[in-house]
Every structure is written in C-alpha cells, then in structure tokens.
N, C-alpha and C positions, 0 to 999 in steps of 0.2 A: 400705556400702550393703547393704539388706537383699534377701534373693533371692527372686525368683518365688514358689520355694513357701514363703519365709517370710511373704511379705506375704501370701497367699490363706491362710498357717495366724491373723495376725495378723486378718484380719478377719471369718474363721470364729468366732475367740474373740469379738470384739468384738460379732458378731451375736447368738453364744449368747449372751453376756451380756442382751443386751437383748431376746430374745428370753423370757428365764426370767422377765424382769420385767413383761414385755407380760403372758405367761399368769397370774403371778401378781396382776395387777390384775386381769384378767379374771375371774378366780375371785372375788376379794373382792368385786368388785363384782357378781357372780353371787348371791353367797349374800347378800352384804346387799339385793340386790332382794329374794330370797326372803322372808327376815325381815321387809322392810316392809310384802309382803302378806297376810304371814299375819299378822302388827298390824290391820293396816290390815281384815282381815276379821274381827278379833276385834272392834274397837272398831265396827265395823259393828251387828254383832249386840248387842254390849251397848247402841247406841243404839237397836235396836229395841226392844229390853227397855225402856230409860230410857220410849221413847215407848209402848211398852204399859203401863207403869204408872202414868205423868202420864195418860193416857188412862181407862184404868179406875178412880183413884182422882180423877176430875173430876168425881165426881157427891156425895164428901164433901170435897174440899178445893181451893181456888182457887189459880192459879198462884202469886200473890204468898204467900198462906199457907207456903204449900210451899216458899218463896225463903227468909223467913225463919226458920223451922225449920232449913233444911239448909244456908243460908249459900250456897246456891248460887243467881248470877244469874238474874233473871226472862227476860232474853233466849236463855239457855242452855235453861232449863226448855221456856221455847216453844216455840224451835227443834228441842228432841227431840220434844215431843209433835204440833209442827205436821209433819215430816219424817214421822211416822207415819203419820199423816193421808195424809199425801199420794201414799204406797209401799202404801196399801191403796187409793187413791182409782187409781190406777195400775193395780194388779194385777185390779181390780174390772170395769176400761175392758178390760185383755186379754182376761182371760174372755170377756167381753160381744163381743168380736171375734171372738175362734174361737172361741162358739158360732153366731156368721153368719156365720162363714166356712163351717163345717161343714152349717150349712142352706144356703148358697148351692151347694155341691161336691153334696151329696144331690138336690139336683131337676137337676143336670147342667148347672147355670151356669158356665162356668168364664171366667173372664176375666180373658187377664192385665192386671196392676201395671205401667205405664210405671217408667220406670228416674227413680231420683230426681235423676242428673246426665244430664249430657246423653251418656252412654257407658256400655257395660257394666263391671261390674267386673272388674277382673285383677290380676295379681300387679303388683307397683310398679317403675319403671323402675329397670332397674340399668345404670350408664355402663361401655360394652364399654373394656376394657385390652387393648390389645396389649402384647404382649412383644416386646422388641427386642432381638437380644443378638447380639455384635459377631461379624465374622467371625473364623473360628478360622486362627492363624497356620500357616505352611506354613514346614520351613525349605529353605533352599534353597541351592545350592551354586554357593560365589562364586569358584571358582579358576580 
C-alpha cells in the first residue's frame, strides 16, 4: 500500500500532467484566434476593395458582364458591390448623427438616451465558488 506522501506525490504528477495540457490548449487556441482575426480583417478590407471597384467600374460594365469575364458568380459580385453600398450608406447616417448631436450639445441641449434593456450595463454575472477543504488531522495519543 502506497504511503501518505506517496499518494499526494502521485497526484501532484497526475495534476501537472494535465495541467501542461490545459495550458497548452489554451495557447493554441489563443493564437489560432489571433490568426483568424487578422484573416478575417484582411478579407474585410479586400471586400471593400472588390466593392469599391464593382462600384466605380458600374458606369462601363454590368454585373453580369463582369461575371462572365472573370468566372466569378453574379451573386458574389453583388454581394460585394451591394455590402459596399451599404458600409457608406451606414457611415454616411453616423456622421449625419454626430453632426446633431454636436448641434444639439452647442445650444446646451442635453438630454439623456434611456437604456436600451431594461438595466444599466455591468460586468456579466460570475457564479461565487467556495472552497471547502477538509479538516486538518491532529494526532493524538492513544496509551
């Protein structure tokens, strides 16, 4: 039978083991998040591009023209040019806000924005843990 401090060495090992394995997922999947944003914000930008170019060459060539030329789908082509469309039609609407917002703040209007839930915002509920850990043995003298 294995002793006191062999078992508390045995499960020390057993911990670190899986311990090394915890962190090492954590990492991979740390930096493969990374990777996918920095993708994920490249192909961004190259769609603005796709949609500034179906955009500016729309006054020499029609979608479908431009489908069969380059073999790429008319639903693709739209999709970039219309998403374009719609990221200026967006940004066009913000401006147009905070320059009346900015006129409203200047003549001393202020008025706040009701909250859009029915609560202010906060940090997200985290569930309380207690730690339980057993009583520590006393030994005692039995003669």
């Amino acid at each position: 039978m294995a002793t006191t401090e062999e078992i508390e060495r045995r499960v020390e090992d057993a911990d670190s083991a899986r311990s090394a394995r915890r962190s090492a997922a954590a990492k991979q999947v740390g930096e493969l998040a990374l990777r996918r944003t920095a993708i994920a914000e490249q192909l961004a930008d190259i769609e603005r591009d796709l949609g500034d170019v179906l955009a500016e060459s729309s006054d020499v060539m029609e979608i479908e023209e431009l489908a069969e030329f380059t073999d790429l789908p008319v639903a693709d082509l739209t999709r970039w040019r219309d998403t374009r469309k719609t990221n200026h039609t967006k940004k066009k609407l913000r401006a147009a806000r905070s320059v009346g917002a900015r006129d409203d703040t200047s003549r001393g209007q202020s008025t706040p924005r009701p909250p859009t839930s029915g609560r202010a915002p906060g940090p997200p509920a985290v569930p309380r843990v207690e730690v339980v850990t057993a009583p520590e043995r006393v030994a005692a003298d039995v003669s």
